[in-house]
Backbone as a printed PyTorch tensor [residue, N CA C, xyz], in Angstrom:
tensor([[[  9.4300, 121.9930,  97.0670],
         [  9.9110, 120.8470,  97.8230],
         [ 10.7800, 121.3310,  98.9740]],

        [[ 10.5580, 120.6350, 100.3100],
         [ 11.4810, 121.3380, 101.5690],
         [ 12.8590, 120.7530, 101.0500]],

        [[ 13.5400, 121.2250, 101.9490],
         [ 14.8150, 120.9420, 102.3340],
         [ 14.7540, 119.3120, 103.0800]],

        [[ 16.0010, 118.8020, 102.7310],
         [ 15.7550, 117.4650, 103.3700],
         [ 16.6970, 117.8540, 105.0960]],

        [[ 16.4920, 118.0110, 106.2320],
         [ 17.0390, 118.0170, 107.5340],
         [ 17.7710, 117.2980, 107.8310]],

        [[ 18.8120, 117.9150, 108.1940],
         [ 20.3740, 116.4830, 108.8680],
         [ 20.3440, 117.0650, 109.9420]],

        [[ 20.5540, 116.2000, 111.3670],
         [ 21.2430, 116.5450, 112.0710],
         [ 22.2480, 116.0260, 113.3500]],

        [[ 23.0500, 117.0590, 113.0870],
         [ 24.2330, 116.8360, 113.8810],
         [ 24.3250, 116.3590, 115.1160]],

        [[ 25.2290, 115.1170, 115.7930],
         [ 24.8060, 114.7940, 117.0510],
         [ 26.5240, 114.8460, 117.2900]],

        [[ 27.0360, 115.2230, 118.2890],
         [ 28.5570, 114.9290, 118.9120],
         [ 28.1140, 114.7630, 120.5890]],

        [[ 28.9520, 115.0210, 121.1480],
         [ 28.5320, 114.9060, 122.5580],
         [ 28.5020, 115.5970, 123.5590]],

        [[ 28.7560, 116.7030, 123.1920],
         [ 28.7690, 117.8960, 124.0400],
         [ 27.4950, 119.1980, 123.6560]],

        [[ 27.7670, 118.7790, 121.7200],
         [ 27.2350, 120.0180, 121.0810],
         [ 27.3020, 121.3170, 121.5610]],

        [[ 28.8310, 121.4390, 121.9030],
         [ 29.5990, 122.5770, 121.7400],
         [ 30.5480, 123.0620, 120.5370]],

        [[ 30.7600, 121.9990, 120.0640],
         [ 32.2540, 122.1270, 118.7380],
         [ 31.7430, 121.5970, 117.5460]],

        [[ 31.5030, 120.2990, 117.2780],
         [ 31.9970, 119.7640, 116.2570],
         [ 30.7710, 119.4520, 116.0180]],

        [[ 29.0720, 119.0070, 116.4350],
         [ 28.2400, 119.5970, 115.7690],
         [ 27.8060, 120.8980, 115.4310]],

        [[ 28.0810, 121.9580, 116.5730],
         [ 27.5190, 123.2800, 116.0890],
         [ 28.1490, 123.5140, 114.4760]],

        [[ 29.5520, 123.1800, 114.2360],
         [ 30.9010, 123.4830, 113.2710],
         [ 29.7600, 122.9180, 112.0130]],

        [[ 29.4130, 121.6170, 112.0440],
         [ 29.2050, 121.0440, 111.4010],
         [ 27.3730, 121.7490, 110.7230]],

        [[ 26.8410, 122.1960, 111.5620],
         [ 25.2070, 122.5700, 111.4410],
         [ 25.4640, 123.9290, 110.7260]],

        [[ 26.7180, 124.5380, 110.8740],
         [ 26.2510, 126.3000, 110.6600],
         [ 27.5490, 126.0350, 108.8900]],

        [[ 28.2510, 124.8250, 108.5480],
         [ 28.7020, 125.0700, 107.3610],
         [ 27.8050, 124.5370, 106.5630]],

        [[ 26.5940, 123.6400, 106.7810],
         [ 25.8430, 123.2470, 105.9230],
         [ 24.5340, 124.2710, 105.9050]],

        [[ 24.1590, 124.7350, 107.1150],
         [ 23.1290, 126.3150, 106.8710],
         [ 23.8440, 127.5630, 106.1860]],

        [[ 25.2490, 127.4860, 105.6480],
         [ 25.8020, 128.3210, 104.8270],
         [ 26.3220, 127.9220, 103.6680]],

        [[ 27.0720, 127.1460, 103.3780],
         [ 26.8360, 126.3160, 102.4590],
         [ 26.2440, 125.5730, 101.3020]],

        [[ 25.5560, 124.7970, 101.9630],
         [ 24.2280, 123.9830, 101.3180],
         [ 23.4830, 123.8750, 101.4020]],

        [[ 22.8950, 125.4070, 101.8830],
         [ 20.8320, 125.6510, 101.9540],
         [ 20.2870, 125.6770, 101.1230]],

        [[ 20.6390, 125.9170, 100.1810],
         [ 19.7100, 125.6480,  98.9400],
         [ 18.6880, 124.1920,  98.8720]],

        [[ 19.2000, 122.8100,  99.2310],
         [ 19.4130, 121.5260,  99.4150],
         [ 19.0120, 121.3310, 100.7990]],

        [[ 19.7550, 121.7490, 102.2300],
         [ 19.4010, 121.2680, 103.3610],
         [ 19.5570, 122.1310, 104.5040]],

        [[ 18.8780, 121.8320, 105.4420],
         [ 18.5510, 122.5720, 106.5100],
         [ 19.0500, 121.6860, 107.7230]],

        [[ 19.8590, 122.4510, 109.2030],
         [ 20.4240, 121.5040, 109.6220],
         [ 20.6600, 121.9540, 111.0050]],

        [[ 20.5180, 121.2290, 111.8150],
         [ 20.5370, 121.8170, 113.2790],
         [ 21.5440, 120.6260, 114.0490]],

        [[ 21.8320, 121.0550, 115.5960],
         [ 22.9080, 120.5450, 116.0210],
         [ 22.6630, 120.4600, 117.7080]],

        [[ 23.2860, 119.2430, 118.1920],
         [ 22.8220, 118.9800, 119.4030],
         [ 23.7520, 118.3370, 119.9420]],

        [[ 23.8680, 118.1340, 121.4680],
         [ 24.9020, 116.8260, 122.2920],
         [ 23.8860, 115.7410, 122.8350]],

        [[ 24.2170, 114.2970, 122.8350],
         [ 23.8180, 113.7050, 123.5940],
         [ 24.0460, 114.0870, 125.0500]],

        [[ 25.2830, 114.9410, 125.6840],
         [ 25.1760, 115.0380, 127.0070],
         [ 25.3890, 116.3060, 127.5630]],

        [[ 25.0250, 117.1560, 127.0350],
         [ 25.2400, 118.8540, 126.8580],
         [ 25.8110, 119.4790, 127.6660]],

        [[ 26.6890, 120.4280, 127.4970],
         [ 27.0220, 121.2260, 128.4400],
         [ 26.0770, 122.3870, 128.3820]],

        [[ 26.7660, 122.9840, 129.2690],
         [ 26.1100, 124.3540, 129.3480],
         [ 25.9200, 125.5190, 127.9790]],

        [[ 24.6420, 125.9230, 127.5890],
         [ 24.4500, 126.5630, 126.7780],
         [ 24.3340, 125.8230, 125.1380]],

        [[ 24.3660, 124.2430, 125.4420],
         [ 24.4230, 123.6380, 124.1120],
         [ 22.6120, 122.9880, 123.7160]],

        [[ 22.3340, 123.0820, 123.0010],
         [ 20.9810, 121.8410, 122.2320],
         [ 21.4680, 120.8210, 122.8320]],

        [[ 20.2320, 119.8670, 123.8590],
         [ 19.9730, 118.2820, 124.1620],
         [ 19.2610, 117.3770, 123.1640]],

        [[ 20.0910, 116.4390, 122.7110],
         [ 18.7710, 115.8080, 122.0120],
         [ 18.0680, 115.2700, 122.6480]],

        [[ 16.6110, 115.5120, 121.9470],
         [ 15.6580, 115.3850, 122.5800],
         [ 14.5930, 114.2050, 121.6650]],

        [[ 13.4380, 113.8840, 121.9750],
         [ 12.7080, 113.0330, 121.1290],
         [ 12.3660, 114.1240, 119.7510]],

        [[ 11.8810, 115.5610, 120.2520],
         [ 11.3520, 116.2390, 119.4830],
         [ 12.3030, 116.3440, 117.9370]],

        [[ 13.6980, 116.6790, 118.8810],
         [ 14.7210, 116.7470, 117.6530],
         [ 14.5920, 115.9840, 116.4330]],

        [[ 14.2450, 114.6010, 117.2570],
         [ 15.1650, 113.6320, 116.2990],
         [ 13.7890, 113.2420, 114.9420]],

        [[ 12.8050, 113.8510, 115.7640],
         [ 11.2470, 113.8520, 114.9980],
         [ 11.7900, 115.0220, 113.9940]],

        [[ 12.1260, 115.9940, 114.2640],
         [ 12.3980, 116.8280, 112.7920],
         [ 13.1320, 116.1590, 112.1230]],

        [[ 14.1150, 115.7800, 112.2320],
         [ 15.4240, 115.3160, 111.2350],
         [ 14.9860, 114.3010, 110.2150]],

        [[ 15.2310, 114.4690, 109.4560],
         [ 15.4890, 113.2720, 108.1930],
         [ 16.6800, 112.2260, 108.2310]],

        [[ 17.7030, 113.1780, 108.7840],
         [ 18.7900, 112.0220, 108.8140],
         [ 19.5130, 112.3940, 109.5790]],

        [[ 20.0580, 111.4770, 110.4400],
         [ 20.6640, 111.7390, 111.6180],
         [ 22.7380, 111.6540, 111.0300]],

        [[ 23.4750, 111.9820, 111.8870],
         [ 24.7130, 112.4670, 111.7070],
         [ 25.5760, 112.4530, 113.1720]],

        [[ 26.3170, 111.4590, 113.1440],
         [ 27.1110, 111.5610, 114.2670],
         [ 28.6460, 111.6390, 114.1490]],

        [[ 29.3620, 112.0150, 115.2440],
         [ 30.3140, 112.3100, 115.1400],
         [ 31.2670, 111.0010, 115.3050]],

        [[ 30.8590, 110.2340, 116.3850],
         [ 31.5850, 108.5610, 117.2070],
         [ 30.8270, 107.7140, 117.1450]],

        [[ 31.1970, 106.8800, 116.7430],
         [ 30.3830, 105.3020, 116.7820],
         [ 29.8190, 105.0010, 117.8730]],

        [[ 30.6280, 105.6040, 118.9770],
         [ 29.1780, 105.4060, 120.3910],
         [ 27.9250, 106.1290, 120.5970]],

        [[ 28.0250, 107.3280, 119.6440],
         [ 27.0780, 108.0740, 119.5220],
         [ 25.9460, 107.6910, 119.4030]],

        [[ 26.3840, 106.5600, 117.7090],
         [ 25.2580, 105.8030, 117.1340],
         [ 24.8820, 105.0700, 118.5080]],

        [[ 25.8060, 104.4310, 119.1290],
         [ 25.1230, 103.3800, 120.0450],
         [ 24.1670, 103.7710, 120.8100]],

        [[ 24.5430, 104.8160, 121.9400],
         [ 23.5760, 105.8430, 122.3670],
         [ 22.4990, 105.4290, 121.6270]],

        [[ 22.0760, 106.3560, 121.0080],
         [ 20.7580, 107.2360, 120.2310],
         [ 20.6370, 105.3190, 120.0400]],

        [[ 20.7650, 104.5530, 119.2300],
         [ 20.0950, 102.9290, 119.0780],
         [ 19.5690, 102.7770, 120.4310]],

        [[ 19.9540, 102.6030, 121.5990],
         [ 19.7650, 102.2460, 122.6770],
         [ 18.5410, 103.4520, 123.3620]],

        [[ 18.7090, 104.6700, 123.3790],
         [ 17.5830, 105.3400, 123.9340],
         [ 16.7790, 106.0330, 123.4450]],

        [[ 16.4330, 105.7200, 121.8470],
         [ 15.5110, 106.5540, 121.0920],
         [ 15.2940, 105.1630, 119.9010]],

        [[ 15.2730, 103.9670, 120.2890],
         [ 15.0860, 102.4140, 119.1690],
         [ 13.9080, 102.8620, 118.4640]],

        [[ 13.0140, 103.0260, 119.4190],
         [ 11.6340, 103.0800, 118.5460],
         [ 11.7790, 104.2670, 117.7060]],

        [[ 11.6380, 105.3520, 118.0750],
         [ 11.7880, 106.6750, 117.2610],
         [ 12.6860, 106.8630, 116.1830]],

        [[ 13.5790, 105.9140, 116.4500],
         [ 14.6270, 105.8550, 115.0230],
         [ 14.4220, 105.1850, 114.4700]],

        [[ 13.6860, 104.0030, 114.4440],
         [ 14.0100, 102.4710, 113.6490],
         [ 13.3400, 102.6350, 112.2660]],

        [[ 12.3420, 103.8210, 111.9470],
         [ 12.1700, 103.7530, 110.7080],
         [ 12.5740, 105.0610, 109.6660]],

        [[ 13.9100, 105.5420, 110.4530],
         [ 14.4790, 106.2720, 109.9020],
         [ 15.6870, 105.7130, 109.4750]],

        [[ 16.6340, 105.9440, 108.2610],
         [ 17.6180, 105.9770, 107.5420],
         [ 18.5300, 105.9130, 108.3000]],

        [[ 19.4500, 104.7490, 108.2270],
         [ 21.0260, 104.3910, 109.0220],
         [ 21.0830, 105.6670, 109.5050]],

        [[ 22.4030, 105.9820, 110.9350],
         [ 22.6710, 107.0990, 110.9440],
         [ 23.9510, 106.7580, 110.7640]],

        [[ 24.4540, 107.7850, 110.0790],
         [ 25.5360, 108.0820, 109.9270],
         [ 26.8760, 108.3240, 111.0170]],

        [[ 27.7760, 107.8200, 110.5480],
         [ 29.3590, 108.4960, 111.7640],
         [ 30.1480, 109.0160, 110.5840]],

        [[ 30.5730, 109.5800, 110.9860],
         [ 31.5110, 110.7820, 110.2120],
         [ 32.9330, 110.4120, 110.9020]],

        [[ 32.9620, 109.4690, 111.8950],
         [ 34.4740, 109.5520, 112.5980],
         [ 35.0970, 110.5970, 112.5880]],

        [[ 34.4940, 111.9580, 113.5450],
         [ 35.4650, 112.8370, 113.8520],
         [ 35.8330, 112.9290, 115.4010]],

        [[ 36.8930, 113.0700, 115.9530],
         [ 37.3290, 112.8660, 117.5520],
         [ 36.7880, 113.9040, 117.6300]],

        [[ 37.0670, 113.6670, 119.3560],
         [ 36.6430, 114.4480, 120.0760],
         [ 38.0420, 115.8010, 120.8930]],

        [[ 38.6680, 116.4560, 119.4800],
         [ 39.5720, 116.5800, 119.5590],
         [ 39.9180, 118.1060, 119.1710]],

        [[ 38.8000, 119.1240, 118.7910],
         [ 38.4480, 120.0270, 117.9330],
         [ 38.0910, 120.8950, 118.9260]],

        [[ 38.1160, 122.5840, 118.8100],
         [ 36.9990, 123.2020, 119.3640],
         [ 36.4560, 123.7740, 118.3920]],

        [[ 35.1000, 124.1270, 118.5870],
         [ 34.0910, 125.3690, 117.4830],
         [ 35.0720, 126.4480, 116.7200]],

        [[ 34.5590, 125.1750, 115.3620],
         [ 35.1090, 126.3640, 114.0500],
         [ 36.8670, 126.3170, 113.8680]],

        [[ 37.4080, 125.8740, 114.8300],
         [ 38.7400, 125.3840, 114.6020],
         [ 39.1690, 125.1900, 113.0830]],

        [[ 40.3510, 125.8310, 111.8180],
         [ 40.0650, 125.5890, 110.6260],
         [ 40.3630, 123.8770, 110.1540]],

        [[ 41.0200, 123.3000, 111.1770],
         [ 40.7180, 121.9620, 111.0300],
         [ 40.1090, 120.8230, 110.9000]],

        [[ 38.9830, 121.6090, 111.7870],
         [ 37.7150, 120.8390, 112.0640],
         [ 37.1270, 121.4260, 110.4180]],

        [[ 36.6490, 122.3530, 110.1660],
         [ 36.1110, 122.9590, 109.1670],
         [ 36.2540, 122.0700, 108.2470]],

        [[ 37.5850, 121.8110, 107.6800],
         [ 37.8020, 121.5340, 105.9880],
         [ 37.1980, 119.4800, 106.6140]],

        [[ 37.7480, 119.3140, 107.9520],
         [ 37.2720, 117.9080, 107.9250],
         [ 36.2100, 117.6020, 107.8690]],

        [[ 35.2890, 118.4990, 108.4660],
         [ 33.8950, 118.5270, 108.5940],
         [ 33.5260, 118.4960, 106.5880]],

        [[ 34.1210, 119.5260, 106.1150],
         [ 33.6150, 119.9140, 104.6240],
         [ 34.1270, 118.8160, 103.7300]],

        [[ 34.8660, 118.0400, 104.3140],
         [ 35.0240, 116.8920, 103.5680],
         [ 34.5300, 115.4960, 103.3590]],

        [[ 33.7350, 115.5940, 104.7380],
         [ 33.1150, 114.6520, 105.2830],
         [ 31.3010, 115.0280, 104.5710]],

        [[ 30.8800, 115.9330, 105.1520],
         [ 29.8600, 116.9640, 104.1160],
         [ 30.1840, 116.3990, 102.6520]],

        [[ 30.7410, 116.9090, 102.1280],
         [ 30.7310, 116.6770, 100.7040],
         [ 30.5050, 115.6700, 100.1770]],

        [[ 31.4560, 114.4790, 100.5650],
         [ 31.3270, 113.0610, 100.7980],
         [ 29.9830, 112.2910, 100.8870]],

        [[ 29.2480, 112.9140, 101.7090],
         [ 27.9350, 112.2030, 102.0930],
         [ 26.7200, 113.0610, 101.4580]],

        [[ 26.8020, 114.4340, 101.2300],
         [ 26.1360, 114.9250, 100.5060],
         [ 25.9020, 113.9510,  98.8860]],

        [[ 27.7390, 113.4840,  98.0120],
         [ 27.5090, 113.2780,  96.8450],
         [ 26.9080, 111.7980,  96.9370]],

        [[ 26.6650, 111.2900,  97.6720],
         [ 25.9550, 110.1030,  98.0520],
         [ 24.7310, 109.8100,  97.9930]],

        [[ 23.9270, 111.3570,  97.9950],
         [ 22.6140, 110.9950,  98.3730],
         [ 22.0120, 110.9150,  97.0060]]])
């Protein structure tokens, strides 16, 4: 049986999804596989793209506008996929920060024991 795919959306996909994609590919691979993207990328980050959101099983955001976004420019492509998720984390973190980490791993855990 595969891995079920999450993935991470923040808005840069510089910090707080990459943070979030590489503790669950270390972590909790056994279970899931997980990649990471910005809705508005900077330089050197993953765009989401249609293709992305076609791999994922379940989507993962960081801000409630996120969700709005992705509802608004990917409706069709999402609508018969599984709520997405917000994790409510600001935009307040950089990559791997140990703050971000344990929030991220708490938030992870949380929604992992859910499924």
């Amino acid at each position: 049986m595969s891995n079920t795919k999450l993935l991470f959306v923040c808005s840069g996909g510089l910090d707080r999804s990459p943070t979030a994609e590489e503790i669950v590919n270390t972590e909790f691979s056994d279970k899931f596989k997980a990649r990471s993207c910005g809705l508005y990328p900077l330089t050197h980050s993953a765009v989401l793209t249609r293709e992305v959101l076609k791999w994922a099983d379940i989507v993962i955001v960081m801000e409630p506008e996120h969700k709005r976004d992705i509802l608004e420019r990917f409706f069709l492509l999402i609508r018969d996929k599984p709520d997405i998720i917000v994790f409510n984390v600001p935009n307040s973190y950089v990559r791997n920060d140990p703050e971000l980490k344990k929030l991220l791993r708490e938030k992870i855990a949380t929604f992992l024991g859910d499924l």
